[in-house]
C-alpha positions as CSV (number, residue, x, y, z in Angstrom):
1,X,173.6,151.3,240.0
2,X,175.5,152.3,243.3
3,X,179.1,153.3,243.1
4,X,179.3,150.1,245.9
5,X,178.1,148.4,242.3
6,X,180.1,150.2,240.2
7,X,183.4,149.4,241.7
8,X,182.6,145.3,242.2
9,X,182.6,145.6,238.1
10,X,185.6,147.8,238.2
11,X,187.3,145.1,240.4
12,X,185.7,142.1,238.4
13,X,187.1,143.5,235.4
14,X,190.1,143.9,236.9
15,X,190.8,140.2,237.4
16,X,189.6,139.6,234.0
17,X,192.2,142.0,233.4
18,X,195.2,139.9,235.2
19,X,193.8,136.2,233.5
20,X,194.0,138.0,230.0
21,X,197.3,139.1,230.9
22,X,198.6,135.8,232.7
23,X,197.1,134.0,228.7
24,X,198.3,136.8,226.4
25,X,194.7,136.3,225.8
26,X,193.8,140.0,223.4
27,X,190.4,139.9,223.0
28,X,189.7,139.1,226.2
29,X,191.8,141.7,227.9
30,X,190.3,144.5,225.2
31,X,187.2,143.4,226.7
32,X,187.8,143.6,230.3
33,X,189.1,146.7,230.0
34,X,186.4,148.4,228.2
35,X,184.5,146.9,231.2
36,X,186.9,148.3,233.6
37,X,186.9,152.1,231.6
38,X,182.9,152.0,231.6
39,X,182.7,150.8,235.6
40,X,185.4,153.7,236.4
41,X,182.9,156.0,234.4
42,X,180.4,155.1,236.5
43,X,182.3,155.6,240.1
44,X,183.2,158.7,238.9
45,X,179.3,160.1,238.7
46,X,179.0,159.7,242.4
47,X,182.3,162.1,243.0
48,X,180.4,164.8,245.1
49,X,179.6,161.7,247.5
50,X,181.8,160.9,250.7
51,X,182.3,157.4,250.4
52,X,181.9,154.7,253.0
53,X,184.5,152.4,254.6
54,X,182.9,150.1,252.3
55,X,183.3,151.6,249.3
56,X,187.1,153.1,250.7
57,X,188.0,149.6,250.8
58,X,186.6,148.4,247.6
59,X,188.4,151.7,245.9
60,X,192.3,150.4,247.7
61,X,191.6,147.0,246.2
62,X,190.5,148.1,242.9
63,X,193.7,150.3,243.4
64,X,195.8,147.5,244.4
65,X,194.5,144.7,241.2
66,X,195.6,148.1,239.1
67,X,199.5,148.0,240.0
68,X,198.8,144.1,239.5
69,X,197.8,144.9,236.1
70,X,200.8,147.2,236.0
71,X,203.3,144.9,237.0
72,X,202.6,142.7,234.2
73,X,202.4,145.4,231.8
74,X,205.7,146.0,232.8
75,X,207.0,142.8,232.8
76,X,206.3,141.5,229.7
77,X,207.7,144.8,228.0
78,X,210.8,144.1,229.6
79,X,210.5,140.7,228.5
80,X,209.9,141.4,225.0
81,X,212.4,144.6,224.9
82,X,215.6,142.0,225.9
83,X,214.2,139.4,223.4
84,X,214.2,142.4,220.8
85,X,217.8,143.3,222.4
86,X,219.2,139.8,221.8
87,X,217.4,139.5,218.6
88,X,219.0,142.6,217.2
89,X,222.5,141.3,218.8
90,X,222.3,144.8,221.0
91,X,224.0,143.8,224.5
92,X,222.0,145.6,227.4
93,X,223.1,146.5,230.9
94,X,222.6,144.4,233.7
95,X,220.7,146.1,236.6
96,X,220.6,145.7,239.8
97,X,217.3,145.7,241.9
98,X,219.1,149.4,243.7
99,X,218.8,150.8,239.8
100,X,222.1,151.1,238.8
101,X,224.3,149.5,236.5
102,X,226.5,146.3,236.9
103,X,229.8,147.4,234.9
Protein backbone atom coordinates (compact mmCIF):
# COMPACT_ATOMS: atom_id res chain seq x y z
CA UNK A 1 0.00 0.00 0.00
CA UNK A 2 1.23 3.56 -0.92
CA UNK A 3 0.75 6.35 1.52
CA UNK A 4 -1.35 7.92 -1.91
CA UNK A 5 -3.51 4.64 -0.72
CA UNK A 6 -3.23 5.04 2.70
CA UNK A 7 -4.73 8.50 2.92
CA UNK A 8 -7.90 7.72 0.29
CA UNK A 9 -8.89 5.19 3.36
CA UNK A 10 -8.00 7.82 5.79
CA UNK A 11 -10.32 10.17 3.85
CA UNK A 12 -12.95 7.37 3.09
CA UNK A 13 -13.16 6.76 6.60
CA UNK A 14 -13.46 10.09 7.29
CA UNK A 15 -16.81 10.60 5.57
CA UNK A 16 -17.98 7.45 7.12
CA UNK A 17 -16.94 9.37 9.99
CA UNK A 18 -19.37 12.53 9.30
CA UNK A 19 -22.60 10.02 8.04
CA UNK A 20 -22.16 8.23 11.58
CA UNK A 21 -22.15 11.44 13.04
CA UNK A 22 -24.92 13.26 10.97
CA UNK A 23 -27.25 9.42 12.22
CA UNK A 24 -25.86 9.17 15.75
CA UNK A 25 -25.18 6.01 14.13
CA UNK A 26 -22.31 4.17 17.10
CA UNK A 27 -21.33 1.24 15.58
CA UNK A 28 -20.81 2.62 12.51
CA UNK A 29 -18.73 5.52 13.66
CA UNK A 30 -16.63 3.02 16.08
CA UNK A 31 -15.95 1.45 12.94
CA UNK A 32 -14.87 4.18 10.74
CA UNK A 33 -12.71 5.34 13.04
CA UNK A 34 -10.83 2.23 13.73
CA UNK A 35 -10.52 2.47 9.88
CA UNK A 36 -9.39 5.98 10.09
CA UNK A 37 -6.74 5.14 13.24
CA UNK A 38 -5.40 2.05 11.14
CA UNK A 39 -5.14 4.22 7.59
CA UNK A 40 -3.29 7.16 9.71
CA UNK A 41 -1.00 4.24 10.96
CA UNK A 42 -0.19 3.44 7.81
CA UNK A 43 0.66 7.17 6.38
CA UNK A 44 2.65 7.46 9.16
CA UNK A 45 5.23 4.45 7.93
CA UNK A 46 6.12 6.55 4.92
CA UNK A 47 7.27 9.76 7.31
CA UNK A 48 10.92 9.78 6.08
CA UNK A 49 9.24 10.34 2.47
CA UNK A 50 8.77 13.97 0.93
CA UNK A 51 5.42 13.87 -0.18
CA UNK A 52 3.99 14.85 -3.56
CA UNK A 53 1.50 17.63 -4.41
CA UNK A 54 -0.70 14.75 -4.68
CA UNK A 55 -0.37 13.27 -1.57
CA UNK A 56 -0.06 17.29 0.09
CA UNK A 57 -3.40 17.70 -1.14
CA UNK A 58 -4.90 14.49 -0.12
CA UNK A 59 -3.22 15.18 3.55
CA UNK A 60 -5.17 19.15 3.64
CA UNK A 61 -8.37 17.36 2.78
CA UNK A 62 -8.10 14.60 5.09
CA UNK A 63 -7.14 17.53 7.44
CA UNK A 64 -10.04 19.55 6.54
CA UNK A 65 -13.07 16.30 6.81
CA UNK A 66 -11.10 16.16 10.43
CA UNK A 67 -12.31 19.72 11.76
CA UNK A 68 -15.64 18.50 10.01
CA UNK A 69 -15.64 15.64 12.31
CA UNK A 70 -14.73 18.15 15.01
CA UNK A 71 -17.32 20.52 14.45
CA UNK A 72 -19.85 18.00 15.11
CA UNK A 73 -18.13 16.58 18.00
CA UNK A 74 -18.52 19.92 19.27
CA UNK A 75 -21.79 20.51 18.50
CA UNK A 76 -23.69 17.88 19.72
CA UNK A 77 -21.80 18.31 23.13
CA UNK A 78 -23.03 21.68 23.31
CA UNK A 79 -26.30 20.35 22.40
CA UNK A 80 -26.45 17.76 24.91
CA UNK A 81 -24.67 20.01 27.78
CA UNK A 82 -27.70 22.83 27.47
CA UNK A 83 -30.32 19.94 27.35
CA UNK A 84 -28.46 18.62 30.66
CA UNK A 85 -28.49 22.54 31.72
CA UNK A 86 -32.31 22.83 31.28
CA UNK A 87 -32.85 19.42 32.54
CA UNK A 88 -31.13 20.11 35.70
CA UNK A 89 -33.09 23.69 35.84
CA UNK A 90 -29.18 25.30 35.74
CA UNK A 91 -29.60 28.71 33.64
CA UNK A 92 -26.52 29.12 31.39
CA UNK A 93 -24.95 32.22 29.78
CA UNK A 94 -25.85 33.38 26.61
CA UNK A 95 -22.67 33.84 24.32
CA UNK A 96 -22.03 35.75 21.74
CA UNK A 97 -20.18 34.46 18.52
CA UNK A 98 -17.06 37.37 19.92
CA UNK A 99 -16.91 34.88 23.25
CA UNK A 100 -18.11 36.88 25.76
CA UNK A 101 -21.06 36.96 27.81
CA UNK A 102 -24.55 38.59 27.10
CA UNK A 103 -25.36 40.03 30.80
Amino acid sequence: MTRRDALVGVIEALHAEIAALKTNDVAALEAATRAKLAGIDTVALFDGEAPSPEVKELAAEAHRLNETCRIYVNLMAANVRRRLQLLSGETAPAYRPGGFAIA
